[in-house]
C-alpha positions in Angstrom: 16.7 -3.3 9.8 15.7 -6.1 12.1 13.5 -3.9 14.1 11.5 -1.8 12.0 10.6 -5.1 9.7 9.6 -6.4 13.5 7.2 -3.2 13.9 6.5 -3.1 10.4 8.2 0.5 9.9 9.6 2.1 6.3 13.0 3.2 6.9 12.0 6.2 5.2 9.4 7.2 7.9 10.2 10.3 9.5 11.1 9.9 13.4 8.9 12.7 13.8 5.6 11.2 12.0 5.4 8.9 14.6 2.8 8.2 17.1 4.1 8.1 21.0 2.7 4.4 21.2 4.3 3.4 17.6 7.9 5.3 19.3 7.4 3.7 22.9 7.2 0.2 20.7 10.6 0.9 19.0 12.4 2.5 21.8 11.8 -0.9 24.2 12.9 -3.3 21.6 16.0 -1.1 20.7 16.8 -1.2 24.8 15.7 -4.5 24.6 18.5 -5.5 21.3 21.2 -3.0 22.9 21.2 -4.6 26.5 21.2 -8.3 24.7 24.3 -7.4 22.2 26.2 -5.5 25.4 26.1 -8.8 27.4 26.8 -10.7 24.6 29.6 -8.7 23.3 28.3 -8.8 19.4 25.4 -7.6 17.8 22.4 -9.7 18.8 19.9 -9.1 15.7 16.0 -9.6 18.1 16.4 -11.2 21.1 14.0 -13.4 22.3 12.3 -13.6 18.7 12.5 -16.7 16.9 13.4 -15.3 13.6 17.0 -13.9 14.0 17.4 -12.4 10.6 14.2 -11.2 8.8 15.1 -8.4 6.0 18.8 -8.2 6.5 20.9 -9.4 3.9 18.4 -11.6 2.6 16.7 -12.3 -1.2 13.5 -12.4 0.1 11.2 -11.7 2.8 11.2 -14.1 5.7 7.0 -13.0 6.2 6.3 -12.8 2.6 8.4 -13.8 0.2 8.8 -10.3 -1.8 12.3 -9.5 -2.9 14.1 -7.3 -0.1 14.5 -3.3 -1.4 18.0 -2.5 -0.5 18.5 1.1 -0.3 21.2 3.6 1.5 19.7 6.2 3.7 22.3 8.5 5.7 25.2 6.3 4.4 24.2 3.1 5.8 22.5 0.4 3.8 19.2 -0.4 4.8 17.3 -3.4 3.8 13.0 -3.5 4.0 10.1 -5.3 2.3 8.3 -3.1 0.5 5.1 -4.9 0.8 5.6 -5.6 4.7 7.1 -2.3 5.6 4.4 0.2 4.2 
């Protein structure tokens, strides 16, 4: 959730449709949030961002202030801004 609001990503966007830079972005920062949460033990939402919690679980958008879209994709609940996250 965390990271695609960081790159500005639909969770509905095909993995395929992406470009390689758009991917190479998302791939670091998911190394980037899985070596942070291993050495923390716990999930570690963006590390080294200041905003720790954007989209997730929230009313509103931390960028924007539109309402969060909640939706389930794959049956895991996924939260975006619909104006952010075009």
């Amino acid at each position: 959730n965390e990271l695609l609001f960081e790159l500005r990503l639909d969770p509905l966007t095909p993995a395929a449709s992406l470009s390689r830079k758009r991917f190479d972005a998302l791939w670091t920062r998911l190394v980037d949030v899985m070596r942070a949460s291993a050495a923390k033990g716990r999930i570690v939402f963006a590390p080294g961002r200041a905003r720790a919690r954007s989209v997730y679980k929230r009313d509103a958008c931390a960028r924007c202030a539109t309402p969060i879209a909640v939706s389930t994709i794959g049956g895991r609940t996924a939260y975006a801004c619909p104006q952010c996250q075009r």
